[in-house]
C-alpha positions as CSV (number, residue, x, y, z in Angstrom):
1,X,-9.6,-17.1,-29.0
2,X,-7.5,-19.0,-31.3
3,X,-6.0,-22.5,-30.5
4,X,-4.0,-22.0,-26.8
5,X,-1.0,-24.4,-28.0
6,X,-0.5,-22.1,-30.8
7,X,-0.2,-19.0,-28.4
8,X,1.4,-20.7,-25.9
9,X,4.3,-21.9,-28.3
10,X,4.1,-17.9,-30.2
11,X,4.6,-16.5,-26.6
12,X,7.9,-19.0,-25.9
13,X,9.4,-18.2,-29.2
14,X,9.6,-14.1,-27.6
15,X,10.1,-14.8,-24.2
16,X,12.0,-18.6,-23.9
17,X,10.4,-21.6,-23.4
18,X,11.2,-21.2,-19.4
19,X,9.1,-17.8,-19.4
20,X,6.1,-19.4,-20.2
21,X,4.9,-21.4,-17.2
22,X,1.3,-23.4,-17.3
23,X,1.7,-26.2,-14.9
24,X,-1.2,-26.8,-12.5
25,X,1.0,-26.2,-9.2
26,X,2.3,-23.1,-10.3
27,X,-1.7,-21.8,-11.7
28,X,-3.2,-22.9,-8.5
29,X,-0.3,-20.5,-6.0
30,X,-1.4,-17.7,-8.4
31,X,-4.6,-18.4,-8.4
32,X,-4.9,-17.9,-4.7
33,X,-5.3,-14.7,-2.7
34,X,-6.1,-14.3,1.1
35,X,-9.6,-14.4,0.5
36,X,-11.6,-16.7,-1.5
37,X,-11.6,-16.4,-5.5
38,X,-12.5,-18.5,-8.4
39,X,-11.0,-17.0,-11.3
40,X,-8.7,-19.4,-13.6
41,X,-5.7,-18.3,-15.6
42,X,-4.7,-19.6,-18.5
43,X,-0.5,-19.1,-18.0
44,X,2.6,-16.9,-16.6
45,X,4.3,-15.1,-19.1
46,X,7.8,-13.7,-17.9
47,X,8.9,-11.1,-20.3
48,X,12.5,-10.4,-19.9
49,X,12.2,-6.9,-20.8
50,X,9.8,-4.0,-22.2
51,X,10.1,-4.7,-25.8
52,X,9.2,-8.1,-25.3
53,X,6.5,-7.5,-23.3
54,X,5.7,-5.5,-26.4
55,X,5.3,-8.4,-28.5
56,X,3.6,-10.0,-26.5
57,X,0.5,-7.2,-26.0
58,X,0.6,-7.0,-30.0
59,X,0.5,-10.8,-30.2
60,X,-2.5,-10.9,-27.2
61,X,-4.7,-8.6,-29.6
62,X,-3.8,-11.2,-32.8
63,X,-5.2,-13.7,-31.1
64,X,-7.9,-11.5,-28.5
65,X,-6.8,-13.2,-25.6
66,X,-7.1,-11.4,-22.0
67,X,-3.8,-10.5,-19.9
68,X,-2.7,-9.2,-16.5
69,X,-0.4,-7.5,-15.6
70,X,1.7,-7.9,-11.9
71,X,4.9,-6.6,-11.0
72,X,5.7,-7.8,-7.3
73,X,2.5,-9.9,-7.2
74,X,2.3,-9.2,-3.1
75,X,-1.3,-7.0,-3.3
76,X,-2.3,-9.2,-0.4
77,X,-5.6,-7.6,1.1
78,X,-6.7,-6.1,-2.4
79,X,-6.5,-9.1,-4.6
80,X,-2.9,-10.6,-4.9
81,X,-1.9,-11.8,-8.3
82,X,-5.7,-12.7,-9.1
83,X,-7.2,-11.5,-12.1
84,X,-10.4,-10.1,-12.5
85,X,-11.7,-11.9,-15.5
86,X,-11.5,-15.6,-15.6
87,X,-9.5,-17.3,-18.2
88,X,-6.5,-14.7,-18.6
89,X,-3.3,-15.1,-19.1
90,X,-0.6,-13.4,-16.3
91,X,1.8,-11.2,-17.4
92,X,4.7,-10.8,-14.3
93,X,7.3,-7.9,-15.2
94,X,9.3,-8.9,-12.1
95,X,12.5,-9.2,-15.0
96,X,12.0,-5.5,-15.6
97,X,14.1,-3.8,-12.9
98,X,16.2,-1.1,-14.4
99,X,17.4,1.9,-12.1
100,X,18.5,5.0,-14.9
101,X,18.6,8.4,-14.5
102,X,19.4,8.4,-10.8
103,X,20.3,12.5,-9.5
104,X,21.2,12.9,-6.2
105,X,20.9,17.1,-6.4
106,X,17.4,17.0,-7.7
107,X,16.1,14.1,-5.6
108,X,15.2,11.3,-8.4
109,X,15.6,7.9,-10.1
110,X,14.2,6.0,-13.0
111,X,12.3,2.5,-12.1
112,X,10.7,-0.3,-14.1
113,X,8.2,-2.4,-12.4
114,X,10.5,-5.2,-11.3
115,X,12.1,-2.7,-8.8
116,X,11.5,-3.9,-5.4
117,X,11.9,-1.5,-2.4
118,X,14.9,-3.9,-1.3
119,X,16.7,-3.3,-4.6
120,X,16.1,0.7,-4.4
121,X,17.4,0.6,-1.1
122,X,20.7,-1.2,-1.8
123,X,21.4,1.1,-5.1
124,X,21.0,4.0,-3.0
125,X,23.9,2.6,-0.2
126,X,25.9,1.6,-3.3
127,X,25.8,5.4,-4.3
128,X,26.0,6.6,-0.6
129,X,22.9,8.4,-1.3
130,X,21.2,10.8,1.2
131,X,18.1,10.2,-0.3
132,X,15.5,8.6,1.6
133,X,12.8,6.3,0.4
134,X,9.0,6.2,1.2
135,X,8.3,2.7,1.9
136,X,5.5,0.9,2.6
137,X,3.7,-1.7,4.9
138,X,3.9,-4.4,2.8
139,X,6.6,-6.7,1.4
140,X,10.5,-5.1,1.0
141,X,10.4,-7.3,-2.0
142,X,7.1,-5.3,-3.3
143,X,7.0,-2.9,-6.3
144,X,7.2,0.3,-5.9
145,X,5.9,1.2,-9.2
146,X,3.0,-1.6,-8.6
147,X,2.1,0.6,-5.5
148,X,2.6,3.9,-7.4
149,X,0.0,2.5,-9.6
150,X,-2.7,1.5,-6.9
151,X,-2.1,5.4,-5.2
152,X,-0.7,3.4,-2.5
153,X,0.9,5.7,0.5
154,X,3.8,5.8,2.4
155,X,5.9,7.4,5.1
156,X,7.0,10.4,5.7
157,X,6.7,14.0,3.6
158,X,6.4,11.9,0.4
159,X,3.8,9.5,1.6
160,X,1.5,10.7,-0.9
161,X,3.1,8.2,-3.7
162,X,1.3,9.2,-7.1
163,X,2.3,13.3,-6.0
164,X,6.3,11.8,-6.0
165,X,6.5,10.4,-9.3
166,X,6.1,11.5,-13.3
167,X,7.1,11.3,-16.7
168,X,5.6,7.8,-17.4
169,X,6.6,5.7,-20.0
170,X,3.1,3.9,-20.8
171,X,2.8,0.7,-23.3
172,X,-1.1,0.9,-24.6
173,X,-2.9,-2.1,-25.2
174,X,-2.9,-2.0,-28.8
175,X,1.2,-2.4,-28.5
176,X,2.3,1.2,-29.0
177,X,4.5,3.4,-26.0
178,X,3.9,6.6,-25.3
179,X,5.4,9.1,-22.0
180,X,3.5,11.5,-20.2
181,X,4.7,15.0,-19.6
182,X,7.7,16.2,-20.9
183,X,8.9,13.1,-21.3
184,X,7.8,13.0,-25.1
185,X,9.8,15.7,-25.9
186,X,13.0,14.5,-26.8
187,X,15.4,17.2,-25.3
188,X,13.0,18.1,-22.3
189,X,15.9,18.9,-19.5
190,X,12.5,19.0,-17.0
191,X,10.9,16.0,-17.9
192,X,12.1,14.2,-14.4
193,X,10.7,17.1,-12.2
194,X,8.1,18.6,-13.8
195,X,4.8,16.5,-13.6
196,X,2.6,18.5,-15.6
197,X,3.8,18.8,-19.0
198,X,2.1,21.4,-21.5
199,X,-1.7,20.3,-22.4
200,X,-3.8,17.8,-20.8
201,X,-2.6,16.0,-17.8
202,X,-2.7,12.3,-18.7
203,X,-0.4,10.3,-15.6
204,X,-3.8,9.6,-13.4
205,X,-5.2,7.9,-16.4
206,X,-2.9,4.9,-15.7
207,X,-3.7,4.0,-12.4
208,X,-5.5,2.2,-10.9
209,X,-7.4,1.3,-14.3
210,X,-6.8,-0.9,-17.0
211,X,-5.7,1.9,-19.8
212,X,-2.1,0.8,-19.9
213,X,0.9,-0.9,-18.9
214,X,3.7,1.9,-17.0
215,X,7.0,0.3,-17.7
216,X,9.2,2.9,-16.0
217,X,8.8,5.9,-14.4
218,X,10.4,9.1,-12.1
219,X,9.9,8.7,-8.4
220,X,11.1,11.8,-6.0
221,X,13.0,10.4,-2.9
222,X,13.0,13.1,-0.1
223,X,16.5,14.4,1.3
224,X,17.7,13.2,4.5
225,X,16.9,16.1,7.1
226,X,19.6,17.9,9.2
227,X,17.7,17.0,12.9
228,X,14.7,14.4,13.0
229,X,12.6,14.5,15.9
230,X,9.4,11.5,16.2
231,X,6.6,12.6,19.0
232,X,5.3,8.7,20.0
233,X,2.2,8.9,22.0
234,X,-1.1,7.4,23.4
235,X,-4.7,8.1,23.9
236,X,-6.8,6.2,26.2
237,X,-9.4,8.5,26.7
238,X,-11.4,8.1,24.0
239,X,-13.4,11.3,25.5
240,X,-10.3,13.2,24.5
241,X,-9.9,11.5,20.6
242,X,-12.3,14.3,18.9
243,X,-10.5,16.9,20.7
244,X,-6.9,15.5,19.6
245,X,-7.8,15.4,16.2
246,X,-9.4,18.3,15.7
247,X,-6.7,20.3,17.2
248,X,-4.2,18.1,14.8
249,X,-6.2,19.1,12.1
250,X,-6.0,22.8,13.1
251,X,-1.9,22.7,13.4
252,X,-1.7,20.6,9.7
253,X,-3.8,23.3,8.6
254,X,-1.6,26.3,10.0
255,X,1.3,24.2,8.6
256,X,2.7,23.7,11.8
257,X,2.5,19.6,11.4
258,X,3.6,18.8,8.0
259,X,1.7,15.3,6.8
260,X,1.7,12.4,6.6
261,X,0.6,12.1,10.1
262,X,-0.4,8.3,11.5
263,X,-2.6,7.1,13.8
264,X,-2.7,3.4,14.5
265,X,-5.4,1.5,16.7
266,X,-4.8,-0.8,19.3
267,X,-5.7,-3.8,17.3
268,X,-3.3,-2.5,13.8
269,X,-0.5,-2.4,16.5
270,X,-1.0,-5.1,18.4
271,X,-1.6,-7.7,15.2
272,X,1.9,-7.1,14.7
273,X,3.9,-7.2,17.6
274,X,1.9,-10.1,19.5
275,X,-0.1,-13.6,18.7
276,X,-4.2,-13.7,19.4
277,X,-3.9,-15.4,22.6
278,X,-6.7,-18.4,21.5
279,X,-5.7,-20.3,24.5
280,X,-8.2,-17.5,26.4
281,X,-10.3,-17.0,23.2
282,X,-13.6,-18.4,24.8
283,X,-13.1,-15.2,27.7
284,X,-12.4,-12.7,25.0
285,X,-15.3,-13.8,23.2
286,X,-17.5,-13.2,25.9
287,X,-16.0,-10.1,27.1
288,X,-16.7,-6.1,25.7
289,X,-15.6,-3.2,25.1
290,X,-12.6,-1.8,27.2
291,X,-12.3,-5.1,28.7
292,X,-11.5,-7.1,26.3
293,X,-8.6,-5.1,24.6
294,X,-7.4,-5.4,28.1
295,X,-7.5,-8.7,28.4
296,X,-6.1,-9.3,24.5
297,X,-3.1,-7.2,25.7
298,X,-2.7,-8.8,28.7
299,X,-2.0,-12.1,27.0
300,X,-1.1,-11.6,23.8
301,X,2.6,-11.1,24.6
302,X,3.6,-8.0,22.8
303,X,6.9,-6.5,22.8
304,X,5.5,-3.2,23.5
305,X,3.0,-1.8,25.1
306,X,-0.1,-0.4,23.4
307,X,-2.7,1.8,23.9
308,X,-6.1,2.1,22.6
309,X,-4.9,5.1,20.0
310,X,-0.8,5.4,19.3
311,X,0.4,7.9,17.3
312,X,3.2,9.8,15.5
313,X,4.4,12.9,14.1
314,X,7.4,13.8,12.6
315,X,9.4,17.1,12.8
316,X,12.3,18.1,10.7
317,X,14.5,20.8,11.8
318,X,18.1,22.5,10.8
319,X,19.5,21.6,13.9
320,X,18.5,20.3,17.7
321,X,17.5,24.2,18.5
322,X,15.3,24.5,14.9
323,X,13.2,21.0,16.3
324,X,12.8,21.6,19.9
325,X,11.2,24.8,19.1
326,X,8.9,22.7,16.8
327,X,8.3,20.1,19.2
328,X,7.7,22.1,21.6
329,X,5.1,24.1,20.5
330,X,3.2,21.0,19.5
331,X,3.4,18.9,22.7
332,X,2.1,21.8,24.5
333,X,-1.3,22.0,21.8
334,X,-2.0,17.9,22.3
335,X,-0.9,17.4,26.3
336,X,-4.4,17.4,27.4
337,X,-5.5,15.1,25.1
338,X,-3.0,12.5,25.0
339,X,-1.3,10.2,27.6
340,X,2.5,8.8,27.7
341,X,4.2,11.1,25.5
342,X,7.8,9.9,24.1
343,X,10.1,12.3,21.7
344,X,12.9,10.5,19.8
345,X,15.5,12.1,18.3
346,X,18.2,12.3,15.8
347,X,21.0,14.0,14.4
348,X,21.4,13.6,10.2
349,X,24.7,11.8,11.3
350,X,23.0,9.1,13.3
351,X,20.4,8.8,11.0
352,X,23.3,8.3,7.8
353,X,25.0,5.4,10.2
354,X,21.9,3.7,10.3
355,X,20.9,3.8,6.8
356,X,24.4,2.7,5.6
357,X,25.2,0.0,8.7
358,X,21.9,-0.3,9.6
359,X,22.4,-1.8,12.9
360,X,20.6,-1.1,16.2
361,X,22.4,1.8,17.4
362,X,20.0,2.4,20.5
363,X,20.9,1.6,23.7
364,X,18.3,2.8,26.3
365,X,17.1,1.5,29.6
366,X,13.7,0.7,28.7
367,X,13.3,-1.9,26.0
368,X,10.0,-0.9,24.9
369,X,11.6,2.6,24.3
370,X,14.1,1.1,22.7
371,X,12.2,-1.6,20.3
372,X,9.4,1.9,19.5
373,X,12.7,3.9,18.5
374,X,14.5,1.8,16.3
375,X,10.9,0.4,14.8
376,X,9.9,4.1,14.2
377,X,13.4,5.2,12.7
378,X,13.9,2.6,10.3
379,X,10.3,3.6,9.0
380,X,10.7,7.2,8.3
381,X,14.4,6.3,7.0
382,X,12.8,3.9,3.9
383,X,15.1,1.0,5.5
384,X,12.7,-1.7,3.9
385,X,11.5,-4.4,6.4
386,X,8.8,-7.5,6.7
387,X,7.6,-6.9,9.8
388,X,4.3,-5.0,9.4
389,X,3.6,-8.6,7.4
390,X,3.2,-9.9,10.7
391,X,-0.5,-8.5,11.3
392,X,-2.0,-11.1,8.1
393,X,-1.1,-13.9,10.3
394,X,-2.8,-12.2,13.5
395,X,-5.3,-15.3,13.2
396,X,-3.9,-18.0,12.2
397,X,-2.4,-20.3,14.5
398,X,0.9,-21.7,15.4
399,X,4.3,-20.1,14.9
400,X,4.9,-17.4,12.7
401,X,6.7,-19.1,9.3
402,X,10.4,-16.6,8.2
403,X,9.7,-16.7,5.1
404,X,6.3,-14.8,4.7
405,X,3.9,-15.5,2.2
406,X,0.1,-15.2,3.4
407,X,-1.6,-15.9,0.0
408,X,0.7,-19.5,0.8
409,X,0.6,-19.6,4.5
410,X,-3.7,-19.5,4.4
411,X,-4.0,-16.0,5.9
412,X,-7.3,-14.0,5.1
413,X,-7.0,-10.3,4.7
414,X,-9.2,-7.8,3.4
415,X,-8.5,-3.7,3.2
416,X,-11.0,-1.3,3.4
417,X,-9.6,2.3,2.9
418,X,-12.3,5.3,2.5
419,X,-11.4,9.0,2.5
420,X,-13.1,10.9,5.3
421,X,-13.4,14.7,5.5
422,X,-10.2,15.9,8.6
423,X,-13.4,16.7,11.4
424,X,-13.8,14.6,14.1
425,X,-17.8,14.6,13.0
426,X,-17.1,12.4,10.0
427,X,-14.0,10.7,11.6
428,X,-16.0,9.4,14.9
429,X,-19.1,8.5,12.7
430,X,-17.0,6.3,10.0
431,X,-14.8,4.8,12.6
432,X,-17.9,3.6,15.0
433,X,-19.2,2.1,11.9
434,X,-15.8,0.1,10.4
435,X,-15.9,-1.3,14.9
436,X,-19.5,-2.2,14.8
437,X,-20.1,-3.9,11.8
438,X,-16.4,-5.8,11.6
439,X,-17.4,-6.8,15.5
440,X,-20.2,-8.2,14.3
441,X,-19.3,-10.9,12.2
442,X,-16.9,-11.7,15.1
443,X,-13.5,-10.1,13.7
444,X,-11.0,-7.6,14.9
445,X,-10.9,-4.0,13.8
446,X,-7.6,-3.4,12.8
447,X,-7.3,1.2,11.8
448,X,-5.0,3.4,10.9
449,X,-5.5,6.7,10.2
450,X,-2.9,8.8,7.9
451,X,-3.3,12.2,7.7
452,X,-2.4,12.8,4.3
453,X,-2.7,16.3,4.3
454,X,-4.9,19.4,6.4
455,X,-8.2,18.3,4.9
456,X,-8.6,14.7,4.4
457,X,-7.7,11.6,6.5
458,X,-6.9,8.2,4.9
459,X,-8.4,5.2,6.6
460,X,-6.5,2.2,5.8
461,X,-8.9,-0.5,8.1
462,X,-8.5,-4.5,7.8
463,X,-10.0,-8.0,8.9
464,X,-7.9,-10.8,9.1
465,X,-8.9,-14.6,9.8
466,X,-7.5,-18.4,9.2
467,X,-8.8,-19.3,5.6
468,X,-8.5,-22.8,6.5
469,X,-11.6,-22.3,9.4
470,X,-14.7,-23.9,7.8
471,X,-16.7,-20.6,6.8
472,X,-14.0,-18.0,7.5
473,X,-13.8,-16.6,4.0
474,X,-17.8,-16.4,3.7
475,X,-18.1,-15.0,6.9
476,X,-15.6,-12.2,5.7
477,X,-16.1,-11.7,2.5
478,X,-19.9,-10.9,4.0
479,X,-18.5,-8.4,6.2
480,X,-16.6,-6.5,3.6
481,X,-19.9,-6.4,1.4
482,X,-21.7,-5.0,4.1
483,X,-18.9,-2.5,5.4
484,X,-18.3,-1.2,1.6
485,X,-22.3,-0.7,1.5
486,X,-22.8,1.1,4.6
487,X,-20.0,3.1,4.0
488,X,-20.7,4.4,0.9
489,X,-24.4,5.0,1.5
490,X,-23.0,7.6,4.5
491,X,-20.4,8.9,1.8
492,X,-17.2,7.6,2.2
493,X,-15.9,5.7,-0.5
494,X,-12.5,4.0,-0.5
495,X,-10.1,5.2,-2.2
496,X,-8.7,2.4,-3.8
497,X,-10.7,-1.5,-4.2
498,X,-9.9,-4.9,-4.0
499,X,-11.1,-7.4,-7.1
500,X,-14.5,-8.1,-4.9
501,X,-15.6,-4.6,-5.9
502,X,-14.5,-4.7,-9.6
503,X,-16.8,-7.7,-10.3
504,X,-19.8,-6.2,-9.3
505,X,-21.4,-4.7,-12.2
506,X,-21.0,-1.3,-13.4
507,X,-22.7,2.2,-12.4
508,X,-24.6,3.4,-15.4
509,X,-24.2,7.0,-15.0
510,X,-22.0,9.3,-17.5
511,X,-18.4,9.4,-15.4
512,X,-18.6,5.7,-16.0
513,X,-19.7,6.0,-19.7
514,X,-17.1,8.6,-20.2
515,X,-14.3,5.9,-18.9
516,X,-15.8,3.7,-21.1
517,X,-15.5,5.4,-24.1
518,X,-11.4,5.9,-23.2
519,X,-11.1,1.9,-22.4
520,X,-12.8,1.7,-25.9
521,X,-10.5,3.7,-27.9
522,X,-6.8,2.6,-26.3
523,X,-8.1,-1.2,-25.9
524,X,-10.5,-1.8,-29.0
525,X,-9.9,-5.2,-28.4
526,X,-10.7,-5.4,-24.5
527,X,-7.3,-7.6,-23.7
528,X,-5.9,-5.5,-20.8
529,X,-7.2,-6.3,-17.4
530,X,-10.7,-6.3,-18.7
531,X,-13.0,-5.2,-15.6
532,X,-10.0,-3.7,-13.4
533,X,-11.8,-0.5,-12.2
534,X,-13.3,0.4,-15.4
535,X,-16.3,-1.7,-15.6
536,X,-16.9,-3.5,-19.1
537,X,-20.0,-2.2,-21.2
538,X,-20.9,-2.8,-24.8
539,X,-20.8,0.7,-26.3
């Protein structure tokens, strides 16, 4: 690479001198994710909007210098704002958040990667939209298109993220944009809801790799329904778990249950609506099995209580008549397998108060009914919140901070997400193994299960810890080595990686040569997130 001062100064002259940041304090917070890394970066760049982040790619391959690119900077559990290669320099498009093209008929809106789920939100209220967004468990101030670009899922009918969105507008590493579909035909009047295109397909070849920059793109938002009905249950017979999801995955595949459907263990849940109770750590430590989720939910004081499987599924309906047929039908298939049974429901004009007020507008008896309804509602409305933040700081002691920020606050996280085959034979076998192994190395098991369609079952799994616990992060980072090993030995590869994975070197077989051919033609020089999924090879 050339002299850093001159780049420094050629990257200022584009973006302003204030754009540009390379103080130590600022590096280090970037620098840091919630688990240990060691990679440096050179500076932040700030472009304030695409073109100049134009110039800037064509002026990273003058002077063949590495970049990254973030857009929220909140992948907490897969990496956070690290790079994978040392010595890069940062790009964060967080200035990039245009909202064009917005259609409330056909369901859609043009986003850059700046656009937080907060921001979406409050452009749909300004427009008194009836369009609902699929959010996610991370940050309201998260990128959509950052999540888009990971396959990240969400709530609700469009939970399948990378299915909901199309005609990309792609910068390629060598400076030039391009958009997928019909969006590079001029007077396409489909490009926003037509993914396909005529000819190859090329949208999957920008995510989760390092091919090119997206720097806008058409997400589908799903239409508020007439009549919303949520079946909340438990299952604490674990006798009775293969049975319930087997017969789940017989109604998903009648389409009688329409996905996503969620199941959430009793340690996800309880991560985030209590505190590990370390004043009785030395008993839980000692105790097993059954035993010792009772006593962790015994003094852990959550606002609800929790069972050792809690689930949901959602039914939409034409009207109260439509849904309680719906319902109905499905509460009688799971009874025998499931215990303490709840349905919620709503009316589109309750659920169009909420969105636009949204103020608590439940008033029940029972307070955990009441936290469970509102909690569950806001969810499957896209009302964007913090709370499922909570769970990173399941370990670490001492008050919860407001202002959340676990790469700041010390939390350690780690995800874990393989795709398992929808049959309780591959379910049960990958689950005992993510419990046995995590329980092992002494941390909690923390599953979910989303049912992203009839024949295949999302396992989103975590560990979480104090980084600031001599040995914590070793002891962790061990445990994920192991888990990702075991797993994919028995078949079940994750479907998306954190940066511990990308460094590892790469598979020599011909998918991988094949990738490695396209990195080589769109990024002759190797400046774009060199080593993010595609593995580097001389070719």
């Amino acid at each position: 690479m050339r002299d850093s001062k001159m780049l420094l100064e050629a990257l200022a002259t584009i973006v302003g001198l204030n754009n540009v940041i390379s103080s130590e304090v600022y590096l280090s917070e970037i620098e840091t994710a919630t688990y240990s890394t060691n990679q440096k970066i050179n500076c932040v760049v700030k472009p304030r909007d695409k073109f100049e982040l134009q110039k800037c790619i064509v002026l990273a391959n003058e002077y063949e210098v590495s970049v990254y690119i973030i857009s929220g900077g909140k992948n907490w559990g897969y990496g956070s704002r690290v790079p994978v290669w040392d010595q890069s320099i940062v790009f964060d498009l967080a200035h990039l958040t245009a909202i064009n093209d917005y259609n409330e008929t056909l369901g859609y809106v043009k986003i850059e990667p700046g656009v937080t789920y907060s921001q979406l939100f409050s452009f749909l209220r300004k427009k008194n939209s009836e369009l609902l967004i699929s959010i996610t468990s991370s940050s309201k101030d998260s990128s959509i298109v950052g999540n888009i670009m990971e396959r990240g899922i969400g709530t609700g009918l469009y939970a399948d993220r990378l299915s909901n969105a199309c005609c990309f507008e792609v910068l390629l590493p060598t400076g030039e944009f391009i958009t997928t579909g019909f969006g590079n035909k001029s007077n396409a009047v489909s490009a926003n809801v037509y993914k396909w295109g005529v000819g190859p397909y090329t949208d999957g070849l920008f995510t989760q790799s390092n091919l090119g920059i997206v720097t806008e793109l058409t997400l589908w938002l799903m239409p508020c329904p007439d009549y919303f009905q949520l079946l909340f249950y438990q299952i604490n017979d674990l006798d009775k778990f293969s049975f319930f999801t087997d017969s789940l995955q017989k109604l998903m595949m009648k389409g009688l249950v329409r996905p996503t459907v969620s199941l959430f263990n009793f340690h996800r849940i309880i991560a985030t609506v209590g505190k590990y109770p370390w004043e009785h750590s030395d008993a839980i430590s000692k105790t097993k099995a059954i035993n010792k989720i009772e006593l962790i939910k015994k003094e852990a004081n959550a606002v609800i209580d929790v069972g050792l499987w809690n689930g949901e599924i959602s039914v939409r309906g034409i009207d109260k008549e439509h849904a309680d047929m719906q319902t109905n039908f499905i509460k009688k298939t799971i009874a025998p397998f499931i215990e303490k049974l709840v349905v919620y429901e709503f009316s589109k004009n309750e659920m169009l108060l909420l969105l636009n007020e949204d103020k608590d507008t439940v008033n029940t008896e029972n307070q955990d009914e009441d936290l469970v309804k509102n909690f569950l509602i806001k969810k499957y409305l896209g009302i964007p919140s913090d709370n499922a933040i909570h769970q990173c700081y399941w370990k670490k002691k001492g008050e919860i901070p407001l202002l959340l920020d676990p790469d700041k606050d010390g939390c350690g996280l780690l995800w874990f997400s393989p795709i398992v085959p929808f049959q309780s034979v591959y379910l049960n076998k990958a689950i005992n193994t993510i419990e046995s192994i995590v329980e092992k190395y002494g941390f909690d098991p923390a599953i979910s299960l989303q049912c992203m369609s009839e024949r295949c079952i999302h396992i989103i799994a975590s560990i979480s810890w104090d980084r600031e616990v001599k040995d914590e992060d070793e002891k962790a980072i061990n445990c994920y080595k192991e888990l990702r090993k075991t797993l994919n030995e028995a078949g079940f590869h994750f479907y998306r990686e954190s940066t511990l994975s990308m460094i590892e070197p790469h598979n020599d077989n011909n998918y991988d040569y094949f990738l490695q051919k396209i990195k080589k033609s769109l990024d002759p020089k190797n400046i774009l997130a060199p080593g993010r999924y595609i593995k580097n090879k001389n070719l």
